[in-house]
PDB file of N, CA, C and O in Angstrom, chain B, residues numbered from 101:
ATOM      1  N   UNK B 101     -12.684 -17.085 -17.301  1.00  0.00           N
ATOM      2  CA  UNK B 101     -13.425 -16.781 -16.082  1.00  0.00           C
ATOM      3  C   UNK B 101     -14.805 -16.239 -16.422  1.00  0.00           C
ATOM      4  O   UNK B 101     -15.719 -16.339 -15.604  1.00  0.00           O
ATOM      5  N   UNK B 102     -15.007 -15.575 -17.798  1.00  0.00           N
ATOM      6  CA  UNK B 102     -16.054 -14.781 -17.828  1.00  0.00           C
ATOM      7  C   UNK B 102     -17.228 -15.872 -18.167  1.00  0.00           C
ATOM      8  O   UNK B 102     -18.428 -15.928 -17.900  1.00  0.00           O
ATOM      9  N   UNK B 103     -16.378 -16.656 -18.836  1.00  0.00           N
ATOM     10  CA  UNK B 103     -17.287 -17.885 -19.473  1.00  0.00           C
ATOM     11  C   UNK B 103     -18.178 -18.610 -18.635  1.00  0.00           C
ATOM     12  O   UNK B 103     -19.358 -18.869 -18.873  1.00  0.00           O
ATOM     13  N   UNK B 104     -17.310 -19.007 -17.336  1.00  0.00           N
ATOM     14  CA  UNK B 104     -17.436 -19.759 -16.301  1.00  0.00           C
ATOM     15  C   UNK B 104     -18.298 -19.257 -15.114  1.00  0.00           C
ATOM     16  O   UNK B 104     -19.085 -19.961 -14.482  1.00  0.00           O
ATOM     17  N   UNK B 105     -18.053 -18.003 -14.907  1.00  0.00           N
ATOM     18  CA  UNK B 105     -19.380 -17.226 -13.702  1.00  0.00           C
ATOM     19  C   UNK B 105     -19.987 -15.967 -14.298  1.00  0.00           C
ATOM     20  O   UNK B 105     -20.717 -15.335 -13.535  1.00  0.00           O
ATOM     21  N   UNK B 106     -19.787 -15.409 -15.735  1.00  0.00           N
ATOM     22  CA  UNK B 106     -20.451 -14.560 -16.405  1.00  0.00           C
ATOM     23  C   UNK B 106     -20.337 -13.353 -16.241  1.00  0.00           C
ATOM     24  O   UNK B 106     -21.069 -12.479 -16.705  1.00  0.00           O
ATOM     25  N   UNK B 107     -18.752 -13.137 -15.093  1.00  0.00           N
ATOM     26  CA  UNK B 107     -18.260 -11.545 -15.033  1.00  0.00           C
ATOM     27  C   UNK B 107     -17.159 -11.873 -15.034  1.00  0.00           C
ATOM     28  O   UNK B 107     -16.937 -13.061 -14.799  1.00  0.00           O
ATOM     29  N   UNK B 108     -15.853 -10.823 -15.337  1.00  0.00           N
ATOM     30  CA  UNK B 108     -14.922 -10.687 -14.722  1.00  0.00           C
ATOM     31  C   UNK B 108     -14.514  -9.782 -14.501  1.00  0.00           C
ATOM     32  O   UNK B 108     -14.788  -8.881 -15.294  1.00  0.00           O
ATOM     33  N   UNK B 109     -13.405  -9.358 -13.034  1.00  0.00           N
ATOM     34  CA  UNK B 109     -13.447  -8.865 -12.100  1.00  0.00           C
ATOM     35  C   UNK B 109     -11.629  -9.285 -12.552  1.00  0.00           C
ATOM     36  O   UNK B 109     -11.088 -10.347 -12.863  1.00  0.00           O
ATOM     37  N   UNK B 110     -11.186  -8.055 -12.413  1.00  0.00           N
ATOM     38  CA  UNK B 110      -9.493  -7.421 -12.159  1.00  0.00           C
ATOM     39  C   UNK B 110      -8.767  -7.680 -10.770  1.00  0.00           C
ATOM     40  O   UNK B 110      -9.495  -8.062  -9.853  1.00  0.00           O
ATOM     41  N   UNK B 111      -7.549  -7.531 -10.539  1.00  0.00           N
ATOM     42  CA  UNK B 111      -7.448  -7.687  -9.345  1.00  0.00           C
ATOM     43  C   UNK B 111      -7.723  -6.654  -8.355  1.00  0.00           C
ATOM     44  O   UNK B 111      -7.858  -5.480  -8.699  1.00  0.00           O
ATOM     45  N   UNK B 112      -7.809  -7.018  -7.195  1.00  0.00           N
ATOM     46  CA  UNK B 112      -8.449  -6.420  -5.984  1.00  0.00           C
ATOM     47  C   UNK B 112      -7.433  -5.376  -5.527  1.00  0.00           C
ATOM     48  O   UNK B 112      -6.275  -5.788  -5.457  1.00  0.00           O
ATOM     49  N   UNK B 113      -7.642  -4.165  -5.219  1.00  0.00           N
ATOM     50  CA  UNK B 113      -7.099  -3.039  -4.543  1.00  0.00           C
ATOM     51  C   UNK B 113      -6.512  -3.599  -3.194  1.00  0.00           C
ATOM     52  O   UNK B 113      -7.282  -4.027  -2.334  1.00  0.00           O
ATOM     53  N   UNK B 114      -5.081  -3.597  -2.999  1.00  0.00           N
ATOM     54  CA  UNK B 114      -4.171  -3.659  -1.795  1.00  0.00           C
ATOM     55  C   UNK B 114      -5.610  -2.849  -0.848  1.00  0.00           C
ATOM     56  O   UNK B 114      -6.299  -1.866  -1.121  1.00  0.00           O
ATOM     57  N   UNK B 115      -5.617  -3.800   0.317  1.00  0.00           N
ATOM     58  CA  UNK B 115      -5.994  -3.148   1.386  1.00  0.00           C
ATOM     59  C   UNK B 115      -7.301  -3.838   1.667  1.00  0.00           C
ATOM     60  O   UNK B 115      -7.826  -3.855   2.780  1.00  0.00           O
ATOM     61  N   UNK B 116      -8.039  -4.688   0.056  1.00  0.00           N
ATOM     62  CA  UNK B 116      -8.813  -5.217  -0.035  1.00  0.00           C
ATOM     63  C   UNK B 116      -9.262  -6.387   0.917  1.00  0.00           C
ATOM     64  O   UNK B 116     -10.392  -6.469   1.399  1.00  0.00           O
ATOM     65  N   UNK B 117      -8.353  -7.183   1.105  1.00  0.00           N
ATOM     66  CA  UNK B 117      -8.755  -8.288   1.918  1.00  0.00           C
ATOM     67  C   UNK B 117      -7.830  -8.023   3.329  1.00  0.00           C
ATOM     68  O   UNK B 117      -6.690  -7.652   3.608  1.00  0.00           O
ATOM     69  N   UNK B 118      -8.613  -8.298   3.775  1.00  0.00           N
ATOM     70  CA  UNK B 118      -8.337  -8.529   5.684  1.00  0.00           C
ATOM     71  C   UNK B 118      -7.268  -8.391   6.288  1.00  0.00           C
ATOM     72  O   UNK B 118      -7.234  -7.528   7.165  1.00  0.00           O
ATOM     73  N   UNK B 119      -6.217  -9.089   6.048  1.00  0.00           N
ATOM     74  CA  UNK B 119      -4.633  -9.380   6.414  1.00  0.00           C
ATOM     75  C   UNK B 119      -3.969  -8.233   5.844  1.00  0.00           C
ATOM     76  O   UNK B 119      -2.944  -7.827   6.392  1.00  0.00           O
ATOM     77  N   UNK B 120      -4.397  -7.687   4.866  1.00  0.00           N
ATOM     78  CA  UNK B 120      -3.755  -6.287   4.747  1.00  0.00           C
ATOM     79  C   UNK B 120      -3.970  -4.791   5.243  1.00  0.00           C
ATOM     80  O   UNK B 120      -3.370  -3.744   5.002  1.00  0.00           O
ATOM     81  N   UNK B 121      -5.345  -5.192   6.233  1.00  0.00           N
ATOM     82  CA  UNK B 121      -5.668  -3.783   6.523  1.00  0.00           C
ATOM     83  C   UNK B 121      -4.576  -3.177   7.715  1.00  0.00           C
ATOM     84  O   UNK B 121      -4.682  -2.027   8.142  1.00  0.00           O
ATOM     85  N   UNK B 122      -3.755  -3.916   8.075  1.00  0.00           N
ATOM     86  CA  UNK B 122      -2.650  -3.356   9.155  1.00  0.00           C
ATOM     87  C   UNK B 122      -1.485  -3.018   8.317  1.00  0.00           C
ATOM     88  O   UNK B 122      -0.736  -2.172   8.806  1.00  0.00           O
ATOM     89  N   UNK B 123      -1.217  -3.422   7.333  1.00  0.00           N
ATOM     90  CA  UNK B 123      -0.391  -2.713   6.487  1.00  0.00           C
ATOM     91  C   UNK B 123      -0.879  -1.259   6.020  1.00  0.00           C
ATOM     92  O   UNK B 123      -0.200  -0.233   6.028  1.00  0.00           O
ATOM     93  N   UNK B 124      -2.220  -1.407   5.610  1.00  0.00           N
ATOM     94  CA  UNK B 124      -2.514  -0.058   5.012  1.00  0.00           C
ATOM     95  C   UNK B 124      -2.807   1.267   6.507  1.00  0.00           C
ATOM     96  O   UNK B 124      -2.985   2.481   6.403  1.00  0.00           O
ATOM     97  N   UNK B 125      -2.753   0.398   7.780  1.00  0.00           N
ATOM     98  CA  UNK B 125      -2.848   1.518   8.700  1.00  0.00           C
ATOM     99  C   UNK B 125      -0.957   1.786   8.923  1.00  0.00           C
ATOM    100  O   UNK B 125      -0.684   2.829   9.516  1.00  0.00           O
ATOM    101  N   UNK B 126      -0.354   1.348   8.703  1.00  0.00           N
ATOM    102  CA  UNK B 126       1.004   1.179   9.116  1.00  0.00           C
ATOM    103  C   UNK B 126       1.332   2.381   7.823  1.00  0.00           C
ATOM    104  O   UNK B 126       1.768   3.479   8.168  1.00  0.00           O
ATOM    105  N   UNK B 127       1.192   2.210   6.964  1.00  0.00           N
ATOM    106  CA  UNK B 127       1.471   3.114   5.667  1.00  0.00           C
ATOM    107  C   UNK B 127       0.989   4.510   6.062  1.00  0.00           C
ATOM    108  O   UNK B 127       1.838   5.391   6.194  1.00  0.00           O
ATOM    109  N   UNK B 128      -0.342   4.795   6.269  1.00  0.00           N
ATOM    110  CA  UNK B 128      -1.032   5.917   6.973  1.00  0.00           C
ATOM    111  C   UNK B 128       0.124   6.543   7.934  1.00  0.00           C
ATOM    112  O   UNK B 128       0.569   7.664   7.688  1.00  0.00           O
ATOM    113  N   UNK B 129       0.631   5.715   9.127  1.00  0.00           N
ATOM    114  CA  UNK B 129       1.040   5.816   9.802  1.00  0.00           C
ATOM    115  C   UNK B 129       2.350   7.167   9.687  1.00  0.00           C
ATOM    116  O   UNK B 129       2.597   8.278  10.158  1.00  0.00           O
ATOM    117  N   UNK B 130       2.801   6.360   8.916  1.00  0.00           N
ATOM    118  CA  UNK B 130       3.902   6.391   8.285  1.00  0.00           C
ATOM    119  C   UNK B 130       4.273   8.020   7.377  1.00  0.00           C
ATOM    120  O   UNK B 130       5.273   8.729   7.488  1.00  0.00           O
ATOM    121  N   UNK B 131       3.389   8.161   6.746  1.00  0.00           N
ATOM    122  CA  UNK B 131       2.985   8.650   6.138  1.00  0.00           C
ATOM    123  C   UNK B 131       2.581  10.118   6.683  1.00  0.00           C
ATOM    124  O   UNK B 131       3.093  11.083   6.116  1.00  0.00           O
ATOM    125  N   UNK B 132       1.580  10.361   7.885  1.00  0.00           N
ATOM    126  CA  UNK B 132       1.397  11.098   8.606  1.00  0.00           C
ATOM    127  C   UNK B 132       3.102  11.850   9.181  1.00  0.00           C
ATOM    128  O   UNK B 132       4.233  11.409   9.382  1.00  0.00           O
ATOM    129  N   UNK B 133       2.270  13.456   9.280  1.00  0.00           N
ATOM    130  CA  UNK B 133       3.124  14.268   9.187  1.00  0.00           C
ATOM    131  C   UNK B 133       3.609  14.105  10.768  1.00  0.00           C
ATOM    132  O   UNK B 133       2.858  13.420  11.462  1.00  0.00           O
ATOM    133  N   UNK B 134       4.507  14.532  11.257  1.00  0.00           N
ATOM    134  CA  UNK B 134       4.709  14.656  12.889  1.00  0.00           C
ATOM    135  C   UNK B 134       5.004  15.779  12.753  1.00  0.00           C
ATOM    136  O   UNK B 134       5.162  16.277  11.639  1.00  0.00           O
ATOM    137  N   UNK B 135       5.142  16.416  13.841  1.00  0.00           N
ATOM    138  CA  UNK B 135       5.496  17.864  14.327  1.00  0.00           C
ATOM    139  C   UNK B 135       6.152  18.493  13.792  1.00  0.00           C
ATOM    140  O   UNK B 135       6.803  17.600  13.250  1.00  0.00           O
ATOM    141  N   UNK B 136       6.773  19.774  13.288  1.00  0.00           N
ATOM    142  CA  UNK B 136       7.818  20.285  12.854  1.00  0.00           C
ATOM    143  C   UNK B 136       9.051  19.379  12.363  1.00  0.00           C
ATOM    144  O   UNK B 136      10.217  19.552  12.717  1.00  0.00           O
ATOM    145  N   UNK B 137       8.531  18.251  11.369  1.00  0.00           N
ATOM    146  CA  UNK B 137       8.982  17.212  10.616  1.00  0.00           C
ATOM    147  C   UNK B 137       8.591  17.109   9.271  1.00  0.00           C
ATOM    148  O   UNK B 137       7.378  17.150   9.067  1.00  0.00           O
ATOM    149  N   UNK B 138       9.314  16.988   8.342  1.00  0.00           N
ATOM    150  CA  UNK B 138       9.197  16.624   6.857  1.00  0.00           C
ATOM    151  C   UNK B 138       8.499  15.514   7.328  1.00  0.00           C
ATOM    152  O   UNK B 138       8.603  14.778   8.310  1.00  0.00           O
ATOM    153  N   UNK B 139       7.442  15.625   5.948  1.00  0.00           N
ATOM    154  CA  UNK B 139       6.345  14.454   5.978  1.00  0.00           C
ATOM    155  C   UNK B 139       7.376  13.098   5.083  1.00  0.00           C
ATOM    156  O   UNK B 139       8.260  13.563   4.364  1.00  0.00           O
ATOM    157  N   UNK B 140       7.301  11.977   5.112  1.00  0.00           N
ATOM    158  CA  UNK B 140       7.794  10.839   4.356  1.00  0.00           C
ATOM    159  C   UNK B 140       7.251  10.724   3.608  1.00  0.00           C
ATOM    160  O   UNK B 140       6.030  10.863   3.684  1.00  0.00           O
ATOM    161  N   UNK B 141       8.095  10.301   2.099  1.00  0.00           N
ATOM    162  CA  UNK B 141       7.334  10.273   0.870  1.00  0.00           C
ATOM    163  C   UNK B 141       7.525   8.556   0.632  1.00  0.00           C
ATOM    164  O   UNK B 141       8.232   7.718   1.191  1.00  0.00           O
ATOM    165  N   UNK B 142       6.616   8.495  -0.383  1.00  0.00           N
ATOM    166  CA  UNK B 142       6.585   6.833  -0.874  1.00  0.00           C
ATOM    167  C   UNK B 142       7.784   6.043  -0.726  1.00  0.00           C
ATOM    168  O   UNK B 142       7.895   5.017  -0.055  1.00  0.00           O
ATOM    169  N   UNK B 143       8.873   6.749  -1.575  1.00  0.00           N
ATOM    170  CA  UNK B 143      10.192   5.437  -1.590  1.00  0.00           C
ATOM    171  C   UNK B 143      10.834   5.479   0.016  1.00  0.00           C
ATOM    172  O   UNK B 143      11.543   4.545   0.393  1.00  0.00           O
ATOM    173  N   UNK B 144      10.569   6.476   0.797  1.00  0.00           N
ATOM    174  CA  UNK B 144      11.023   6.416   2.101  1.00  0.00           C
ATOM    175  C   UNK B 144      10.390   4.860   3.096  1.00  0.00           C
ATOM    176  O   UNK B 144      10.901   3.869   3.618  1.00  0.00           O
ATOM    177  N   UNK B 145       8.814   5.520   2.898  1.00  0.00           N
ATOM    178  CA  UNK B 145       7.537   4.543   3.541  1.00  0.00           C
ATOM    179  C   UNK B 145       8.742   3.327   2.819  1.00  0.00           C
ATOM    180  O   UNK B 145       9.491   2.726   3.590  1.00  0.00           O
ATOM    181  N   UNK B 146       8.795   3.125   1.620  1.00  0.00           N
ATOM    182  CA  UNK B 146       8.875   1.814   1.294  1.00  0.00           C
ATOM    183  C   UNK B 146       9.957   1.039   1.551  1.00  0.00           C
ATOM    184  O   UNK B 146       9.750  -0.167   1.684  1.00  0.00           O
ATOM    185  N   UNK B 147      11.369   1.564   1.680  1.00  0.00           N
ATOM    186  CA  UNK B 147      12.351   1.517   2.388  1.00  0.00           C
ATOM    187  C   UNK B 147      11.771   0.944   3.917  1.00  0.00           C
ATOM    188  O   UNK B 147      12.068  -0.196   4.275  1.00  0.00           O
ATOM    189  N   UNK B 148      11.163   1.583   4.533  1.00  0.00           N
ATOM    190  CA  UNK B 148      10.875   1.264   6.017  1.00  0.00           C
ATOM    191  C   UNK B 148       9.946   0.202   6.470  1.00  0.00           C
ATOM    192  O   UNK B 148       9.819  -0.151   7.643  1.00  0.00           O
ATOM    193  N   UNK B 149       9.034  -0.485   5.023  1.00  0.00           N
ATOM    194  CA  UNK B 149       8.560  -1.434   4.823  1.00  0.00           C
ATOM    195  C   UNK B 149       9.278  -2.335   5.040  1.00  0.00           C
ATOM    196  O   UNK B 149       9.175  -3.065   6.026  1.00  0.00           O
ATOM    197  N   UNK B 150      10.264  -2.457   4.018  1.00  0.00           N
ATOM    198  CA  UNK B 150      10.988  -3.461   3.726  1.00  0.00           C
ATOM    199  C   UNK B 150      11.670  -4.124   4.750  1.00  0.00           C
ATOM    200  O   UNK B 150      11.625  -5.347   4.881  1.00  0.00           O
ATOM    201  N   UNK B 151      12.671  -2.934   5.911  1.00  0.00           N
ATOM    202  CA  UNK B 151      13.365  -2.917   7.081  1.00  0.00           C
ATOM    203  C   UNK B 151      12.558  -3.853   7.913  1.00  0.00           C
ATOM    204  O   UNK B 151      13.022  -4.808   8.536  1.00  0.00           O
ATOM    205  N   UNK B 152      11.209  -3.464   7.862  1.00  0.00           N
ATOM    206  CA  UNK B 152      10.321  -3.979   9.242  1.00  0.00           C
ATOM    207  C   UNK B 152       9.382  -5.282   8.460  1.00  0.00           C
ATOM    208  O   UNK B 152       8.247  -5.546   8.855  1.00  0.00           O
ATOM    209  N   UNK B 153       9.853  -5.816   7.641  1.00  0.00           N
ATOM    210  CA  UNK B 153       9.367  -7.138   7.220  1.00  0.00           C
ATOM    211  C   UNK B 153       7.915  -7.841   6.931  1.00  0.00           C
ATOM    212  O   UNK B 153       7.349  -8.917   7.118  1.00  0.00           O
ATOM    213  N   UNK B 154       7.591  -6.128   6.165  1.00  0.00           N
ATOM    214  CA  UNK B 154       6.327  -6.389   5.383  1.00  0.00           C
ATOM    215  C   UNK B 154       6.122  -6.861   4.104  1.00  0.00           C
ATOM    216  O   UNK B 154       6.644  -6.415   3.083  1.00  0.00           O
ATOM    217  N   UNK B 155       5.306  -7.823   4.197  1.00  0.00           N
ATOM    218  CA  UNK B 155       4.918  -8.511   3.055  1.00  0.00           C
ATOM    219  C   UNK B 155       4.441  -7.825   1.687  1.00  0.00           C
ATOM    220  O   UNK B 155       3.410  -7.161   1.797  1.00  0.00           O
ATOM    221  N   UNK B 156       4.950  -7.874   0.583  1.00  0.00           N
ATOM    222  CA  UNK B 156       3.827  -7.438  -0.185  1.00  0.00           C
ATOM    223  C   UNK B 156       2.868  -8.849  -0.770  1.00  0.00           C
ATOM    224  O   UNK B 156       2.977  -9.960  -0.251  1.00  0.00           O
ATOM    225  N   UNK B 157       2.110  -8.604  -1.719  1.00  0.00           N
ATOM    226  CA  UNK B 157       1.156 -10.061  -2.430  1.00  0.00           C
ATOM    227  C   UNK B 157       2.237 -11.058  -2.793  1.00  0.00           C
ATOM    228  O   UNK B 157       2.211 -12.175  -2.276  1.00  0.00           O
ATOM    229  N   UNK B 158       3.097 -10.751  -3.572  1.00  0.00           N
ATOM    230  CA  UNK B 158       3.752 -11.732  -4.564  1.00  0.00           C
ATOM    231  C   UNK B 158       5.507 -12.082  -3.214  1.00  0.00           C
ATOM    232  O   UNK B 158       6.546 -12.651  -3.549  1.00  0.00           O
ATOM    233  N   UNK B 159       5.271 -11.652  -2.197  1.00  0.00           N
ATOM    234  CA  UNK B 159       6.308 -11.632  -1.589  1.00  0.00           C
ATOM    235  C   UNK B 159       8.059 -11.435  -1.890  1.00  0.00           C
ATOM    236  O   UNK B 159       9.089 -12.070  -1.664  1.00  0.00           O
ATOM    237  N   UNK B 160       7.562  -9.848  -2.686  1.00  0.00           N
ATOM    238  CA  UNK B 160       8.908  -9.096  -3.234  1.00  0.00           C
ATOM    239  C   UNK B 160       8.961  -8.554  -2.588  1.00  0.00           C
ATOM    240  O   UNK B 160       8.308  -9.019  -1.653  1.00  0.00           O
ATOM    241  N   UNK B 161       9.368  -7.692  -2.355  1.00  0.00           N
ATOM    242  CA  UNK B 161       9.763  -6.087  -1.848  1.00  0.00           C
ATOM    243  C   UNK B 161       9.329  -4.725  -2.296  1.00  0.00           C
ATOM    244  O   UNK B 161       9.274  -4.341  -3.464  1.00  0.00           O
ATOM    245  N   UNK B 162       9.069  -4.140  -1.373  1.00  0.00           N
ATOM    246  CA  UNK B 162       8.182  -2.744  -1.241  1.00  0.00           C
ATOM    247  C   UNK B 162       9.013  -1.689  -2.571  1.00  0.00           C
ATOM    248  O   UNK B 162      10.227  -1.577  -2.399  1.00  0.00           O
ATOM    249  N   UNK B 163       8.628  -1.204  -3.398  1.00  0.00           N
ATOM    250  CA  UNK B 163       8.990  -0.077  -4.198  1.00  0.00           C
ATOM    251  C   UNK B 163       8.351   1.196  -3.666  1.00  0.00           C
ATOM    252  O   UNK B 163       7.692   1.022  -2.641  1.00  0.00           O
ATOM    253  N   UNK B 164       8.410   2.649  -4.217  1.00  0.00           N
ATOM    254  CA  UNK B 164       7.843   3.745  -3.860  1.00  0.00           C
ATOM    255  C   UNK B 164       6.442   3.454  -4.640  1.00  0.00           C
ATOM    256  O   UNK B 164       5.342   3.575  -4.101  1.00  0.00           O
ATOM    257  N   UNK B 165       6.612   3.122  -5.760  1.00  0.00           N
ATOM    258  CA  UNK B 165       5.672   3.545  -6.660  1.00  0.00           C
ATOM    259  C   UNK B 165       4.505   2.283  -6.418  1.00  0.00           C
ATOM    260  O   UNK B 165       3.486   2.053  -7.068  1.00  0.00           O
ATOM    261  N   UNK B 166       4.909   1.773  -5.565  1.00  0.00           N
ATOM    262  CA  UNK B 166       3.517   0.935  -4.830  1.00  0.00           C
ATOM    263  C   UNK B 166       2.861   1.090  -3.734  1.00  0.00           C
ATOM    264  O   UNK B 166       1.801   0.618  -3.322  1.00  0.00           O
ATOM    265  N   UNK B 167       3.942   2.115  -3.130  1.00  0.00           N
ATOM    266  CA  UNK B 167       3.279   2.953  -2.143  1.00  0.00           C
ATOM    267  C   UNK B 167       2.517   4.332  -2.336  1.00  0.00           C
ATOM    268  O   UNK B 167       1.817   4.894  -1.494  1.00  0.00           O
ATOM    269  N   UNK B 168       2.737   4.657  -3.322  1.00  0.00           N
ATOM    270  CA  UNK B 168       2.445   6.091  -4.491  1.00  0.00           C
ATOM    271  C   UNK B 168       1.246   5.465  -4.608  1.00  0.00           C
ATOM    272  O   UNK B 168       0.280   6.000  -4.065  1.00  0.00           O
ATOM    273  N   UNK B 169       1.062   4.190  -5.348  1.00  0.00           N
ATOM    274  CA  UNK B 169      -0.491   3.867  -5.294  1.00  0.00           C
ATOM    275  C   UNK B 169      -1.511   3.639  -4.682  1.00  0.00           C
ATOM    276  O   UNK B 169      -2.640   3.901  -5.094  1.00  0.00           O
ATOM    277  N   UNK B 170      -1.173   3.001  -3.376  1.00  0.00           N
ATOM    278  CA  UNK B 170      -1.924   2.858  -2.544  1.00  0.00           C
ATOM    279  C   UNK B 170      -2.447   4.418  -1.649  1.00  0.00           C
ATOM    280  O   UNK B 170      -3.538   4.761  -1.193  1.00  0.00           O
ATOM    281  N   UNK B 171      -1.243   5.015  -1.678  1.00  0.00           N
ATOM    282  CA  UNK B 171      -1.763   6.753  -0.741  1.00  0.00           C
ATOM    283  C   UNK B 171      -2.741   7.363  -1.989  1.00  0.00           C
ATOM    284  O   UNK B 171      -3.472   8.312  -1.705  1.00  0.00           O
ATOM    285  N   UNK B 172      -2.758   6.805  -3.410  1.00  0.00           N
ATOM    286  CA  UNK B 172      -3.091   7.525  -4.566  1.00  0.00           C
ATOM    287  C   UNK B 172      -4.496   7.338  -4.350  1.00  0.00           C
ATOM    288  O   UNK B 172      -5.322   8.249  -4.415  1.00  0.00           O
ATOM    289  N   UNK B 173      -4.810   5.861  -4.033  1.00  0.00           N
ATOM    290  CA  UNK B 173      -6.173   5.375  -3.990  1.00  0.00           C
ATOM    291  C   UNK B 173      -6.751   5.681  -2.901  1.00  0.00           C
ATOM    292  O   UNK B 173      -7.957   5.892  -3.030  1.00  0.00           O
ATOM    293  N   UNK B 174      -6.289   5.796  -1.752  1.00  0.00           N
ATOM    294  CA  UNK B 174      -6.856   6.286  -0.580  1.00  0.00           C
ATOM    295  C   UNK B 174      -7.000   7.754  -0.150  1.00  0.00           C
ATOM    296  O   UNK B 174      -7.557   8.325   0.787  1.00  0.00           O
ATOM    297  N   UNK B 175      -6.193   8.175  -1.329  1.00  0.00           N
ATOM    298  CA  UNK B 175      -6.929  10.026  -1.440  1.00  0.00           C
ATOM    299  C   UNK B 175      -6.174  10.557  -0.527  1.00  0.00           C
ATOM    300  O   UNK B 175      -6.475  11.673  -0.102  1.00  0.00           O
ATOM    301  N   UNK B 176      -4.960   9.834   0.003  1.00  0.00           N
ATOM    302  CA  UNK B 176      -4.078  10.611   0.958  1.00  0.00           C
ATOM    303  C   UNK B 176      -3.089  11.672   0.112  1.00  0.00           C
ATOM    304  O   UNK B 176      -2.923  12.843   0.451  1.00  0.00           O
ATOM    305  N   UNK B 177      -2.607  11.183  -0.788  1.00  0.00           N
ATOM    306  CA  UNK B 177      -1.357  11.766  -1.744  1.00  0.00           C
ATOM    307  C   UNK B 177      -2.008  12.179  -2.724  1.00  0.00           C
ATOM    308  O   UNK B 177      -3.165  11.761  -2.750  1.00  0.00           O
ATOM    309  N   UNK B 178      -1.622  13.039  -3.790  1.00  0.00           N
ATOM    310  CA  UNK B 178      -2.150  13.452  -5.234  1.00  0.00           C
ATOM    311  C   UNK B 178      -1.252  12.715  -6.237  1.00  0.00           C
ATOM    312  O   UNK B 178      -1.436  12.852  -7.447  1.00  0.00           O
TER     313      UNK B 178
END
């Protein structure tokens, strides 16, 4: 690739292209604390992914630790 357009470029951060930005508000969602409620952690979110028939890229199934990354990158989670 580098040869061919003279950069290369890694893959793109979930959330990156278009069709995923309702996933990454759904995660937020999710994620967000409610009232006098334990907040949901990653393998929960991802569990509830899975239930409600969200896609990931490669069309597997949701893990925590891909939801760990995405709250990681968006500065929601530490």
């Amino acid at each position: 690739m580098k040869a061919k357009t003279g950069r290369c470029e890694g893959r793109k951060p979930y959330g990156y292209y278009a069709d995923e930005e309702k996933l990454i508000k759904r995660i937020k969602q999710l994620h967000r604390k409610p009232r006098s409620e334990k907040r949901l952690g990653p393998y929960q979110i991802a569990r509830i992914l899975n239930k409600e028939g969200w896609p990931t890229r490669n069309a597997a199934e949701w893990y925590g630790s891909h939801v760990s990354a995405i709250l990681k990158r968006l500065k929601i989670a530490k």
